[in-house]
N, C-alpha and C positions, 0 to 999 in steps of 0.2 A: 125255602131258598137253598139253592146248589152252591155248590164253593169248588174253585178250582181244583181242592183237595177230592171234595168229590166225584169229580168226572174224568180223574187224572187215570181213573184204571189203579190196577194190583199193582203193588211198589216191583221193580226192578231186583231179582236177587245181586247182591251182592257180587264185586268182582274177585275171584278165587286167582290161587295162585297155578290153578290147572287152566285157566279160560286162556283161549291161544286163539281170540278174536280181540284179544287185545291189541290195538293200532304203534305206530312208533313213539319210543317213551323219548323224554329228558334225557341227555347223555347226565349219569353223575360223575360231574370234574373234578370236582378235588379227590374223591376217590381212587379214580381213572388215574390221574396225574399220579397218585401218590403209587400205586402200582407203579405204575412206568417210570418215574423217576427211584423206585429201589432195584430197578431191572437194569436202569441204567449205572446206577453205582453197582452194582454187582458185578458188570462186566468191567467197568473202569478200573475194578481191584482186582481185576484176574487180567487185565490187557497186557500187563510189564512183563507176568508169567512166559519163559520158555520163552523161545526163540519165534523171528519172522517163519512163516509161512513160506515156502516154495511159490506160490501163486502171490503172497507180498512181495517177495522178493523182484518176483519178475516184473509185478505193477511198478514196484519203486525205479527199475531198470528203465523202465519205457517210460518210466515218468520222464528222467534225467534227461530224456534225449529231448525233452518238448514236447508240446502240442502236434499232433496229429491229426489226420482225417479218418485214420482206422487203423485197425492193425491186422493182420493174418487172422488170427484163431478172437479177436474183440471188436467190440466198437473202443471210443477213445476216453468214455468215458473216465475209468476207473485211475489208468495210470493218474489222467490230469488231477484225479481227485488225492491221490496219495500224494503225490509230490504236494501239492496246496496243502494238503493237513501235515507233511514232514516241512513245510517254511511256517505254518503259521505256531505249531504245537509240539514239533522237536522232533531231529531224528531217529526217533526211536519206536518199538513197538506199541507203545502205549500213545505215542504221539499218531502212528499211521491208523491204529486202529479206531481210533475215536467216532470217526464219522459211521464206521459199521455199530458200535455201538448207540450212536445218535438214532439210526436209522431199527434199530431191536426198539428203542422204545417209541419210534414213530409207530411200528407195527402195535403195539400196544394199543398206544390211544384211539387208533382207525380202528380197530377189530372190535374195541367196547362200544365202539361208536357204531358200529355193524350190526353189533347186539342192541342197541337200544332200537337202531332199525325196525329189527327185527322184534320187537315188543317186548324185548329180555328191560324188566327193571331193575333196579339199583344192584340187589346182588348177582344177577344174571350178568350184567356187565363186570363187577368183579371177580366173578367166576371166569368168566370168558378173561378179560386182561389176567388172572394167574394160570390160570393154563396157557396160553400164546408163550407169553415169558417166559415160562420156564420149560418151554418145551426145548428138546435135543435143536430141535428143526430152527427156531428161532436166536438161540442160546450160541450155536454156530457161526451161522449169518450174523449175529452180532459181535464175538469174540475176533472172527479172521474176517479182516478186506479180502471179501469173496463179490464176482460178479455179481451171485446171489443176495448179497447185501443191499444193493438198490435197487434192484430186481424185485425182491420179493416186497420191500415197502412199496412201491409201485402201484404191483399188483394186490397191493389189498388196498390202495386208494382209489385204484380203478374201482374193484368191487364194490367199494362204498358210493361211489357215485352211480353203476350198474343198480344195486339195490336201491339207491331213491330214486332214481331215474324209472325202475320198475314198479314202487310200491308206491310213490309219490304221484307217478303220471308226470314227472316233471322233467321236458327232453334237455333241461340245458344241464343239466348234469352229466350228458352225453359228451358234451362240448370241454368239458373239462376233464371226462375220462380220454377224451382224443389226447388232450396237451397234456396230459402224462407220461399217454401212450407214447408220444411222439419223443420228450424226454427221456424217456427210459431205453427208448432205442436205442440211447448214446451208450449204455450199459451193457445190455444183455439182446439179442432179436429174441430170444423163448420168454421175452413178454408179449410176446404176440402171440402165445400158446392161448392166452385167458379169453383176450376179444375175440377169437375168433373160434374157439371151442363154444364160449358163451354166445355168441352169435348163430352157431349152429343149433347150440341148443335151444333157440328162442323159432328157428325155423322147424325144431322136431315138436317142442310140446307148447311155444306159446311164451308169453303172450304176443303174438304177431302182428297184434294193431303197433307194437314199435318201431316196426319197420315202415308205417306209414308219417311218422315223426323226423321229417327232414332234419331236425338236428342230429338224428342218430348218425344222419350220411356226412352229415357238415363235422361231427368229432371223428370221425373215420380220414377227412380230407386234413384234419388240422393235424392229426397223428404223422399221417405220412408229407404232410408239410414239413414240420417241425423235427422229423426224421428225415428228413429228404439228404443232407449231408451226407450221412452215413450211408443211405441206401445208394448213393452216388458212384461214393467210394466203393461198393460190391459189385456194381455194374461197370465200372473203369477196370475193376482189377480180378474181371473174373471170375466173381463170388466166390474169395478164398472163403467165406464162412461157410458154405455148401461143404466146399472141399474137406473143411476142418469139419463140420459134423459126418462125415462121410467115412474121412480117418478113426475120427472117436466110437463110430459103431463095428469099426472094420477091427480096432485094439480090444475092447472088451463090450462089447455091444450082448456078445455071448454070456458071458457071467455075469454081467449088470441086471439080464434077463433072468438069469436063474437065480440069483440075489433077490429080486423084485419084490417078491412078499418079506423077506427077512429085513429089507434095507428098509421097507414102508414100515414096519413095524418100530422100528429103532429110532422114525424121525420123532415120533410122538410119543414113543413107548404103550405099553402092553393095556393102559386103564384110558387116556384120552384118544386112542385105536379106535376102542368102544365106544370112547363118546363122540368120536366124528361118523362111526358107522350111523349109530344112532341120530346122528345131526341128518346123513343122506337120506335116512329111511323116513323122518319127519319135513324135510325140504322137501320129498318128491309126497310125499302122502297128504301133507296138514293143508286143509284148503285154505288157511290164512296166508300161507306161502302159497300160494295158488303163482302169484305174477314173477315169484323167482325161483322156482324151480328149476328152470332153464340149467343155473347153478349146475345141480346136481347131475343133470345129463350131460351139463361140459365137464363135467369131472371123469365123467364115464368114457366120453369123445378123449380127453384130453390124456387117462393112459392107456389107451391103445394107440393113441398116436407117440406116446411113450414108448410105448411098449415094441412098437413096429417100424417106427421113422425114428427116432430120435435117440436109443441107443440104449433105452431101458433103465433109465436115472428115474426114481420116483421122485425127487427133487426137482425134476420138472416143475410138476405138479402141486408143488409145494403151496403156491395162491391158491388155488382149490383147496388143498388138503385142509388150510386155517379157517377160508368159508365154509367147511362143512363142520371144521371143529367149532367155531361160531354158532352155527346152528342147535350142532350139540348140545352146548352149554347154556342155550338158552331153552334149549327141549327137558335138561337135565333138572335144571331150578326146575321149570315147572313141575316135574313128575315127584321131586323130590318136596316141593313144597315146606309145610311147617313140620312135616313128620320128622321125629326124632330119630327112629328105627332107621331111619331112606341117610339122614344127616350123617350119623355120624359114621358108615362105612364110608359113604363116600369123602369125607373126609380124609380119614386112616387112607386113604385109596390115594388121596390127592397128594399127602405127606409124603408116602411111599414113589410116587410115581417122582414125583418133585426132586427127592432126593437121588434118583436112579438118574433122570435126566439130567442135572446139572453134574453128576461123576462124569457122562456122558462129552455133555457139550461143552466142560472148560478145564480148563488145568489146572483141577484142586490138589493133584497131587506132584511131590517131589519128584525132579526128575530120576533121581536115582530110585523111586519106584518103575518107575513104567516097564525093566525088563521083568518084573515080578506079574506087574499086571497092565497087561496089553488092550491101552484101549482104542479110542475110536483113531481111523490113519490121520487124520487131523493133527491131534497131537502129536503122532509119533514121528510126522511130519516135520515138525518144530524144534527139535534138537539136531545136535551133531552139525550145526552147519561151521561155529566158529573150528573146531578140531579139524574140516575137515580145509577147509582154507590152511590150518597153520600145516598139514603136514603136506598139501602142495606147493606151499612155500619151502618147505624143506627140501623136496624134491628140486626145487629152482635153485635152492642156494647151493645143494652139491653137483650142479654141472657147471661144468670147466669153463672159466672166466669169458673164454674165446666163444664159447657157445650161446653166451647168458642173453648179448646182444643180439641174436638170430632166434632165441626163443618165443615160444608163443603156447596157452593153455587151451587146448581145444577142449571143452566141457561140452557132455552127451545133454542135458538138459537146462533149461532155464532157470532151476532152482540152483544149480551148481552155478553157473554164469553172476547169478543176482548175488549167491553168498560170494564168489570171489571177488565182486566189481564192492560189494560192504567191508569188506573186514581185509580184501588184499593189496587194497594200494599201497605201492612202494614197495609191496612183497613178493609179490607174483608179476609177471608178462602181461601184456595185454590178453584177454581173453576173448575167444570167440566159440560161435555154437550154430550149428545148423537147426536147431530145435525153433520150430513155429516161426514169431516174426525176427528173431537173430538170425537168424538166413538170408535174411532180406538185408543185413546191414553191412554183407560182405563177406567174402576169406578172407582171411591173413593174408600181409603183403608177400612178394613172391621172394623177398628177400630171407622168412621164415623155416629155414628148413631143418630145425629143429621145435619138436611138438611134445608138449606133457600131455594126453591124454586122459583124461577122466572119465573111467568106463563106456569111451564111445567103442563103436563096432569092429571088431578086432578084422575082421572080413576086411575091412573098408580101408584100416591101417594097413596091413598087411597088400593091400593092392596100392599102392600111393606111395609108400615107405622100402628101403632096404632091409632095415631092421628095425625092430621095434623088443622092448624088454619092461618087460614087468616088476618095478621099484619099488611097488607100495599098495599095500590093501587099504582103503578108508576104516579106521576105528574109531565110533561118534563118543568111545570112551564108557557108555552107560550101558552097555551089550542089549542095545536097543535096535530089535531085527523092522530096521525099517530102508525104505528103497537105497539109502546110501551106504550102509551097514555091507562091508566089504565088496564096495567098488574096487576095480582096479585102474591102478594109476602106473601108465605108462611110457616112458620117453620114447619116444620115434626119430631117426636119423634116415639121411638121405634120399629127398625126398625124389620121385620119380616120376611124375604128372606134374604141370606149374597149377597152382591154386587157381586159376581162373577157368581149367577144365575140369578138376577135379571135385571142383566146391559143389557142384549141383546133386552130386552124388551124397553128400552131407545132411541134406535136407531131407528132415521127418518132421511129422505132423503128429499131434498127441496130446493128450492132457502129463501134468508131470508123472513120471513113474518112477 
């Protein structure tokens, strides 16, 4: 007599921690959660740290004025988003920043969730959530309300719906990568770098039967639905964003280029470089990744279009960059498996990296460090702005009574305009700035014909103005050589053009400098 046991055949070896036919695991939550939620207290006790941002500043400016349909160099997203977290969580830094911090540890929990995708089990997923978090690239986007802040959570939700939609055969996950897509347009348009590099890359190596998956067309229509506002506003008005990427390759397009490989290095640092090279080289090679490969070749699409259209920011790229580091780190667990000898460098590897990145990407140190050691322009960004308010007010308070009423602050940039519109009421003139969308919101009236200039274009004063004298060099007090770090501040008299012909000549386009 036969017995099931008998005719079952030779037993199954065992599944190793090298077998990369393994299917998508379990997300582990509470591990996951617990990561993410010490990523998020991490940043919470370094958000009070050092001053708003230049690009805070100018979110919070564009907030004040209201709701919009777009802006010059944005969609409307972000300001509406800072003012709503400055009414519900306090005027403050640690109040606007919150929701970039919410959005580091959303990135967190999709990315382990990517990895179980991907057949990384329980520590493959916590290896993948400590490296995201602590990365430079991550740790940023989470500290400063950056476009990049919703941006890049976005685009690793897309991805996560991309990967089951590919590895699942399941097209309605298509449908909900669309309505992100379409969201996120309110934020950033270089989230449309991901779908449509990833799309290419599904038309170079596969898998192509998803182009046969009408949902894939119907999340494609609900994107540019649900973007449809914003795309509106480009087409009424021009496509200032054309214009504004056009500008930002025309300012340093050149040294962003030649930075390329130094600045990709610094998002990740020097050990998980390696493990997302290593993630691209087992994406495009490991045939259990066979259906998302595509990945790796929109990565490839996606910096040369860096590299050639868009102005050579590897930060573009930044969605890709954390799908490959995903891959990585699930390529990593496995190779490193239960070996001891594999464990414990890469470990010492992780400590080391971990502690270089977060020196990196937050404000662990004093500001009266930073002229000793100069680190990422981020931070060095973040000071000097109240000193530089109080000595334009000082500049204000020593012209002649009779003058005071006729004055007006012409500031060269949007971080200048945001720090005096915070810290200078009652102290300073009304302020105005031809910089990006403050251009759009007028000259000074004609009645103005005295101007404190702050490092605008001495060319420009000198053709508009009688005279014009130099009163004051900006000192951010910490001899901290960052872009405001001895502006000149200038008073201008009698003026020779009325602001209504002269203003247009005011208008530059640019990221802050």
């Amino acid at each position: 007599m036969t017995t099931a046991r008998d005719t079952a055949g030779p037993p199954r070896p065992a599944r190793t921690a090298d077998d990369t036919d393994a299917p998508h695991r379990p997300v582990a939550v509470r591990p996951v959660v617990a990561v993410a939620a010490g990523v998020l207290a991490t940043l919470l006790a370094f958000a009070g740290r050092y001053d708003y941002h230049a690009d805070e500043l100018y979110f919070r400016l564009l907030g004040e004025r209201g709701p919009a349909w777009g802006y010059v160099d944005q969609p409307p997203l972000l300001p509406t988003l800072v003012h709503a977290s400055r009414w519900l969580f306090g005027d403050t830094p640690w109040g606007v920043r919150l929701p970039a911090a919410i959005c580091a540890a959303v990135i967190v929990v999709v990315c382990a969730t990517i990895a179980a995708e991907l057949g990384g089990g329980r520590r493959a997923q916590l290896l993948t959530a400590f490296c995201v978090g602590t990365s430079t690239l991550v740790l940023t986007f989470g500290h400063w309300v950056l476009t990049s802040s919703v941006d890049t959570a976005a685009t690793c939700v897309v991805l996560l719906c991309a990967t089951r939609a590919l590895l699942r055969g399941d097209g309605r996950y298509w449908l909900v990568a669309g309505a992100v897509v379409g969201l996120a347009l309110h934020a950033k348009f270089m989230v449309l770098l991901l779908p449509v590099c990833l799309l290419l890359g599904l038309l170079l190596v596969g898998p192509r039967s998803a182009f046969r998956d009408r949902r894939l067309y119907l999340g494609v229509g609900l994107a540019l639905l649900i973007g449809a506002p914003n795309l509106v506003y480009q087409v009424l008005n021009d496509f200032p964003q054309l214009q504004m990427a056009r500008a930002l390759g025309e300012l340093d397009g050149a040294d962003n280029r030649a930075m390329f490989a130094t600045n990709l290095l610094l998002q990740l640092g020097p050990l998980l470089t390696a493990v997302w090279l290593f993630g691209l080289y087992r994406l495009l090679s490991d045939r259990t990744w066979r259906p998302v490969r595509a990945i790796g070749v929109g990565y490839l699409v996606a910096t040369a279009a860096a590299l050639y259209i868009e102005g050579g920011r590897p930060d573009y790229t930044g969605g890709f960059l954390i799908a490959l580091l995903i891959a990585g780190c699930v390529a990593l667990d496995r190779w490193v498996g239960d070996r001891r000898l594999r464990q414990a460098p890469v470990a010492l590897g992780l400590v080391l990296t971990t502690a270089f990145q977060v020196y990196l990407g937050l404000p662990v140190l004093p500001e009266s460090s930073l002229a000793r050691w100069q680190l990422a322009s981020m931070q060095l960004e973040s000071v000097g702005w109240q000193p530089l308010v109080d000595q334009v007010a000082q500049v204000y308070r020593q012209l002649p009574d009779a003058e005071r009423d006729r004055a007006v602050v012409l500031a060269e940039n949007f971080g200048q305009a945001g720090a005096l519109d915070l810290y200078g009421e009652g102290r300073v003139p009304a302020v105005y700035s031809g910089h990006n969308e403050l251009h759009a919101w007028g000259p000074p009236p004609e009645s103005a014909d005295v101007v404190i200039s702050l490092g605008v274009d001495e060319e420009l004063l000198r053709d508009d103005f009688v005279r014009c004298e130099v009163v004051a060099r900006i000192d951010n007090g910490l001899a901290v050589e960052n872009p405001e770090q001895g502006r000149v501040v200038s008073v201008c008299r009698g003026r020779t053009e009325p602001w209504s012909r002269s203003w247009p000549g005011y208008r530059h386009l640019g990221a802050y400098l």
